[in-house]
N, C-alpha and C positions, 0 to 999 in steps of 0.2 A: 714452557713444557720441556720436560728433562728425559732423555732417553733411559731404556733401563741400565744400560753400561756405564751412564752417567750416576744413576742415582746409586748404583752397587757400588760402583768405585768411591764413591763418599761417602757412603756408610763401613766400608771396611777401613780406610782411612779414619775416618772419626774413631773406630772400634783401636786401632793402630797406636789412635797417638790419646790414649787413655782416654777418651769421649771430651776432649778438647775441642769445643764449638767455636771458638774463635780462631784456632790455630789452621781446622781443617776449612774452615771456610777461605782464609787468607790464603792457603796454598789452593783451593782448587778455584776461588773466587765465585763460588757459588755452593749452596741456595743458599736460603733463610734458614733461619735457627730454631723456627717450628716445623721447616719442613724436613729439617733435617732429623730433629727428632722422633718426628714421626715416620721416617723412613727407616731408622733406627728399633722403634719398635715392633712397627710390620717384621723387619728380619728376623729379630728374635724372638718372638713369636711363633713364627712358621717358618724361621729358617729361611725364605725364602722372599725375592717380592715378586709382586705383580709384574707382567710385562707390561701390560698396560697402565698408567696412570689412572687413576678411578675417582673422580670427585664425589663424594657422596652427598648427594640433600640431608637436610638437618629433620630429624625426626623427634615425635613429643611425642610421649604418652599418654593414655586417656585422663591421667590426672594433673597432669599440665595442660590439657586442655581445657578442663573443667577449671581448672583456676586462672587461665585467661577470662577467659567467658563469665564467671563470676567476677574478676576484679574490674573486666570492660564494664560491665552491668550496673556495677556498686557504686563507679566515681564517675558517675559523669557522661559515660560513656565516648570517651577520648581515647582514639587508638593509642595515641602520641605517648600520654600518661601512661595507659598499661604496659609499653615496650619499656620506659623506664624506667619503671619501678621490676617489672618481672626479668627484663632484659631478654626478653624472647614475647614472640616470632615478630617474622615479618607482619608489616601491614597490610599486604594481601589475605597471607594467611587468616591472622586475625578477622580478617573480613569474612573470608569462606567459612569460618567457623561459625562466626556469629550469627549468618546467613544460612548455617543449617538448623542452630539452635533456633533461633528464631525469623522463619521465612517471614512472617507477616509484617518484617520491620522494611519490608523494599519498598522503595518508595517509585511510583512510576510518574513520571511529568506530563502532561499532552501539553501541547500549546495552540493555535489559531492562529491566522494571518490577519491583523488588525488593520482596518479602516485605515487610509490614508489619512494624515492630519490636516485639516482645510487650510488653503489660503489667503493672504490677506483681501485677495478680490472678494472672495467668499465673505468672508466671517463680515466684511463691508456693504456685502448687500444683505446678506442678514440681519445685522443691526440695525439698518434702513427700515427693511421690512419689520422690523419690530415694531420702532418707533411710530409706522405712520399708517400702522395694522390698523382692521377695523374691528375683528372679532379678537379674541383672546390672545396669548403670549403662547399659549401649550396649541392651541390651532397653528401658528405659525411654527411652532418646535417639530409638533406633528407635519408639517408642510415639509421641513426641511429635513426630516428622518435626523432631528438632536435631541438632547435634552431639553427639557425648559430650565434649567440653571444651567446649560452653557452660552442659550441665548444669553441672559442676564452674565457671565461673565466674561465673555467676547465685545457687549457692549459698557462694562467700568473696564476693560482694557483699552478699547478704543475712543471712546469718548469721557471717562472717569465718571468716579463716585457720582459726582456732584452735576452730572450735567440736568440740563432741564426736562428733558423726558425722565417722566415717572416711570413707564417702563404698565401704568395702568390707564385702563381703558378713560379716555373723556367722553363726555357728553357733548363739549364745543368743543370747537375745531384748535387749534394753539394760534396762538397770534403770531402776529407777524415778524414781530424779533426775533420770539426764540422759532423760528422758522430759517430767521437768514443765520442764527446762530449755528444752528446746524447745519446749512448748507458748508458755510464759511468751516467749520469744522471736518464735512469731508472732503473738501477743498483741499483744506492741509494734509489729513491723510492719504488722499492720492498722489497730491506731492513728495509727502514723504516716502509714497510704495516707489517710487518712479524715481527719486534719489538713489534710494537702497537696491533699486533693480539695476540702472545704471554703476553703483559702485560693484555689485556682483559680477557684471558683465567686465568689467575694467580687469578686475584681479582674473574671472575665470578666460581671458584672452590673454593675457598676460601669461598666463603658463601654459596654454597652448603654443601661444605662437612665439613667443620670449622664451620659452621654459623657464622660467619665473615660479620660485615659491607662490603658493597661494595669499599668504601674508606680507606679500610684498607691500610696499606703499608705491601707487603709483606714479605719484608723483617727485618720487627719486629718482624716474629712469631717464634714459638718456634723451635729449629731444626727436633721436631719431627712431628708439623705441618706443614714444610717444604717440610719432607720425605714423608708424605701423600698426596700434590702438586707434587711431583716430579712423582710421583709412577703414580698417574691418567692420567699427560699427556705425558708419556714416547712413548705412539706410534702416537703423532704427533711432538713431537720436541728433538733434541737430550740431551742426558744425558749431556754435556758439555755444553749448551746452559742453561740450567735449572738451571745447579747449579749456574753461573756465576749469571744468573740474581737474582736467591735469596740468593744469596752470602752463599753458604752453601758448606762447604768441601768436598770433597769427601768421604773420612774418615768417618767422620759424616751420610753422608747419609748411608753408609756401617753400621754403626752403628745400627742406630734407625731402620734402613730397618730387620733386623732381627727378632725382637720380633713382628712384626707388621704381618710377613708372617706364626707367630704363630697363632692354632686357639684362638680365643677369648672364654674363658671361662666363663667370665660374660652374652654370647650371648644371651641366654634364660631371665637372670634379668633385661637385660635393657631394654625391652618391658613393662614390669610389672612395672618397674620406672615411663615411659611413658606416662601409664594410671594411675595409681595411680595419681599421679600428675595432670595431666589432668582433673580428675575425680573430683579432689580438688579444682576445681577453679584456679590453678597453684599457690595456697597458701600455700601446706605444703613446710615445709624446711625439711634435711634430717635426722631428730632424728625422724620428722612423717611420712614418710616415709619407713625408717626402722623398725617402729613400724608396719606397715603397713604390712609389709614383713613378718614379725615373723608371724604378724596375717595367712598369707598362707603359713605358714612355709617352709620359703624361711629364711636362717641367715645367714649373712654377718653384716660384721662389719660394725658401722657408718663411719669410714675414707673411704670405699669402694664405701658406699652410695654416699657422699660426691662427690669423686673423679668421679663416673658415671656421677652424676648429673652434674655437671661442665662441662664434655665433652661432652652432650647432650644442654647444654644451656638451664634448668632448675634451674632459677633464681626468686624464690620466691617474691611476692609482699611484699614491705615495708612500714611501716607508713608514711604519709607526717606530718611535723611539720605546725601546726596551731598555731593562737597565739588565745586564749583562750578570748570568749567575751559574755557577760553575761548582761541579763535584772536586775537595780537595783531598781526598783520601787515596792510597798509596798501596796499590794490591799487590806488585810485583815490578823490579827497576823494568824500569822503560829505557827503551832502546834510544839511538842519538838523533839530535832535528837535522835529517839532510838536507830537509828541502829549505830549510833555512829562512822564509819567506819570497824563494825563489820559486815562481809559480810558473816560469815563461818555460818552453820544451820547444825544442827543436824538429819533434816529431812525435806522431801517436805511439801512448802507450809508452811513454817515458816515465811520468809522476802520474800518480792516482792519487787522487783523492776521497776521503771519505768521513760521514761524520752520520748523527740522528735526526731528526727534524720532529717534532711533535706538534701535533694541529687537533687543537684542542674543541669539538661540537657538542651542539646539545644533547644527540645520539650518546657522543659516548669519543672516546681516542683516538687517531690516528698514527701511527709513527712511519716516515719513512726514511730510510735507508738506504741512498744512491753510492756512487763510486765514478767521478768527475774527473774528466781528462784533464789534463792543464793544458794541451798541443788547443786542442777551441774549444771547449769547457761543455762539449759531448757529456753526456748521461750512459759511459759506457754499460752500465747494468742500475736495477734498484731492484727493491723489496717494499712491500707496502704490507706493516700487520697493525692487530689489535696492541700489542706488546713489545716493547723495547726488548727481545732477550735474544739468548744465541742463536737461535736458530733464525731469525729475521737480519742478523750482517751474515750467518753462513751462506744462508741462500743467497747472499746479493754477491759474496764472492767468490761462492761456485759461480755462479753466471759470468760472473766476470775473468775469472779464470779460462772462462769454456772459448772465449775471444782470443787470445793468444795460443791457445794450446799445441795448434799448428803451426807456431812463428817461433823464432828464438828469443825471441822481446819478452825482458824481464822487468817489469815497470816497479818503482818505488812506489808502498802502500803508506801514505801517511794519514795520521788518525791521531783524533785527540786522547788524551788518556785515561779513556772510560772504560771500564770494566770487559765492555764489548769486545775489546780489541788486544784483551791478554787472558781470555778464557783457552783453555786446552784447543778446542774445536777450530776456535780462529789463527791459534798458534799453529797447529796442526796442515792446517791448510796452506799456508803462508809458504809453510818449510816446504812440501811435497810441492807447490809449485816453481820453489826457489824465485820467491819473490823476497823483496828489500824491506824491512822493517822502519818507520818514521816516525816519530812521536812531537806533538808540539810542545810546548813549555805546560807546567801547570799552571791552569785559570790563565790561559793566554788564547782569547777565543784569535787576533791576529795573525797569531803561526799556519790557521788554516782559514785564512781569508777570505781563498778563494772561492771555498766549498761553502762557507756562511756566505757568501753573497750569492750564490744560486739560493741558497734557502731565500734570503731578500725578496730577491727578484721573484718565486714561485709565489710567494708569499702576500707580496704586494701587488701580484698581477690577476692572480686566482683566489688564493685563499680572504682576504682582511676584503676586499670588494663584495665577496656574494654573501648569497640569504642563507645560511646552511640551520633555518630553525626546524625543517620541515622534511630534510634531509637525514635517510639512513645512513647507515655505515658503509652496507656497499655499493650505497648510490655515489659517496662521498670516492672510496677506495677507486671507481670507477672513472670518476670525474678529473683526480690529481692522475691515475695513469697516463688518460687521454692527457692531460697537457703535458707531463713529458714527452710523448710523443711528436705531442707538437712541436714542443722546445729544441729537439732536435731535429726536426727534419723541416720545418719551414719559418721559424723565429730566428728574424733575423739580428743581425751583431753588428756594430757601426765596426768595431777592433777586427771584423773578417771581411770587411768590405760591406757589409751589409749584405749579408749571406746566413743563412742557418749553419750549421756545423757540416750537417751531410752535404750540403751543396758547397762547401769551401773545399773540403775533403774531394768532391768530385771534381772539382776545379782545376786541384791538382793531381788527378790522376791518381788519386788513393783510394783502395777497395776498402768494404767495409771488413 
């Protein structure tokens, strides 16, 4: 969004330098070439522009409408097809349309809460009861509120096509084979409920109590994972049945079953691991962690940590590998690299740092826009919008400005060479605070290392971990705030002691 001082000044400039769109662009490094034109017309037109910028909705006349609505009609009825071939409207639109022309095309859904699907206990004594009925097949259907073909297809799933009940009434009783044939047949069917209830129970413990995928196999886990499965369902299935199926020795179980019927001594720290963690955005690893711990003087050793966190499933987020991609175009010389990849300060408000971050949701875009100390890598000010444009670095470095105003401290502002940071506004500001200008190399994301490794770290602690499919825009804007704030006043830094920023600062006796 362009103020109107902004957009005059670029239209008399373009008027200036003979309606030269490439020339006036490169000197003021903004807008676009349709908006400039269009800003160009509005003046001479009425001489004059708007103060306000005015987006205008797209409007059809009633015979563009009537030829959506005929061409929807005529092919098919595919929104998709009529926007490409007419190239207009949207797909709402087109909907509202079509939906006044013709209401009676709405379609409304009901649905029902459908019957639970039986059991195999069930469908096994139904089948029973088929077989050994004395009146009809549709009396027992009827008995059991089913159909009478899903009697008949409950019992070819369980006993097949081909078994010896007719499934029709006899006059004699069945002899005595096919009597033990079918006993001997639900014999094995119960065996097999009682297999598959056992391997259910194997996996659904396993991710309770292991946190263990559901498709684990369990008999990959450790024997002492094993003995922790064994242990849990010992008073539904026998000890020889258990071990068999996780192929685990006896011996062994006798083993591991020992130390485990020990009390747990860590019981009180692995609560505190928990939350700590937790608390962290589930970003620390276990050196910050244990730092963490000392902090409530709690001391164990990192291997300890380590080992807790492992068997809690306390699995730190990682960096993803991006492949590094860079604007090479050349708006105005760029001033010289001070900071040279020298990030270190001797004090606050020496080097600033600054760059964009883009975080990309379902919603819709995020950008933010910080200005990073180098003295302890402080979040002295940011900006969070919908848009990469000037007015989202001005705002982040008025704020940032508004920190020293009262000191004599003139900090070096270094920034990569994007556009952002040679527009008037930002030049403008820079001067009137008698601030230092910095530039890195072109397509040298290194020169400002420092400031892309806070995106890193934000990135892989907040952002690449959570669910953002169900998340708004200012639920999202809301949420990356809140962790800067964190970041600076309680995440802590192994390079500060293991101190957040504001508590290293108050350490030594530095106000904010």
């Amino acid at each position: 969004m362009y103020s109107y001082e902004e957009r005059l000044r670029a239209v008399k400039l373009y008027l200036k330098y003979g309606r030269r769109l490439q020339a006036t662009i490169r000197e003021l490094g903004y807008p676009t070439k349709n908006s400039l034109k269009a800003w160009c017309a509005e003046f001479e037109e009425g001489g004059y522009l708007q103060q306000k910028y005015m987006r205008s909705l797209p409007k059809y006349s009633d015979e563009q409408k009537n030829t959506a609505i005929e061409h929807y009609v005529n092919h098919g009825r595919c929104f998709a097809f009529t926007r490409r071939t007419l190239g207009y409207p949207s797909r709402q639109k087109l909907s509202e349309w079509v939906g006044e022309r013709y209401p009676e095309t709405k379609k409304t859904v009901v649905g029902k809460v459908s019957k639970p699907a039986a059991s195999l206990d069930s469908k096994r004594a139904a089948v029973y009861e088929l077989c050994t009925r004395e009146g009809s097949a549709q009396d027992v259907a009827s008995k059991l509120d089913v159909a009478r073909v899903t009697l008949y297809n409950w019992k070819n799933q369980l006993l097949g096509r081909e078994a010896p009940a007719s499934m029709k009434r006899e006059k004699s009783p069945p002899s005595e084979s096919d009597q033990n044939d079918l006993e001997q047949q639900v014999a094995a069917l119960q065996s097999e409920i009682r297999n598959l209830k056992l391997e259910h129970d194997l996996l659904t413990k396993a991710n309770e109590l292991l946190k263990k995928d559901l498709g684990v196999d369990p008999r990959l886990l450790s024997n002492q994972e094993k003995t922790v499965l064994v242990d849990a369902l010992r008073e539904a299935y026998a000890l020889r049945e258990l071990l068999d199926r996780l192929d685990l020795p006896r011996s062994s179980y006798f083993y591991h079953r020992s130390p485990l019927r020990v009390a747990d001594k860590y019981a009180e720290v692995r609560p505190a691991i928990t939350e700590i963690f937790e608390d962290a955005h589930r970003s620390y690893g276990y050196r910050r962690i244990q730092a963490e711990l000392n902090r409530r003087r709690v001391f164990i050793s990192e291997k300890v940590v380590r080992r807790l966190m492992k068997q809690a499933g306390h699995i730190a987020a990682r960096p993803k590998r991006r492949r590094y991609r860079s604007y090479v175009g050349e708006i105005s010389p760029a001033p010289e690299n001070l900071i040279n990849r020298d990030f270190h300060a001797t004090a606050p408000n020496e080097k600033w740092l600054t760059d964009i971050s883009e975080f990309h949701i379902p919603a819709g875009k995020v950008y933010l826009s910080p200005m990073i100390d180098c003295f302890d890598g402080m979040v002295v000010s940011w900006s969070i919008g919908t848009s990469p444009d000037a007015e989202l670095v001005n705002t982040m470095l008025d704020a940032a400005i508004d920190t020293v105003t009262e000191s004599d401290e003139k900090p070096i502002v270094h920034s990569d060479r994007g556009g952002h940071y040679r527009w008037p506004g930002w030049l403008a500001r820079v001067a009137d605070a008698k601030l230092t200008r910095s530039m890195s190399r072109k397509a040298c994301s290194p020169d400002n290392a420092a400031c892309e490794g806070f995106f890193g770290r934000l990135k892989t602690e907040m952002f690449y971990p959570g669910d953002w499919r169900s998340t708004t825009i200012e639920q999202f804007v809301e949420v990356l705030d809140k962790y800067i704030r964190w970041y600076n006043e309680k995440r802590i830094k192994s390079s500060l002691g293991y101190l957040s920023p504001i508590e290293y600062r108050e350490s030594l006796g530095l106000t904010m």
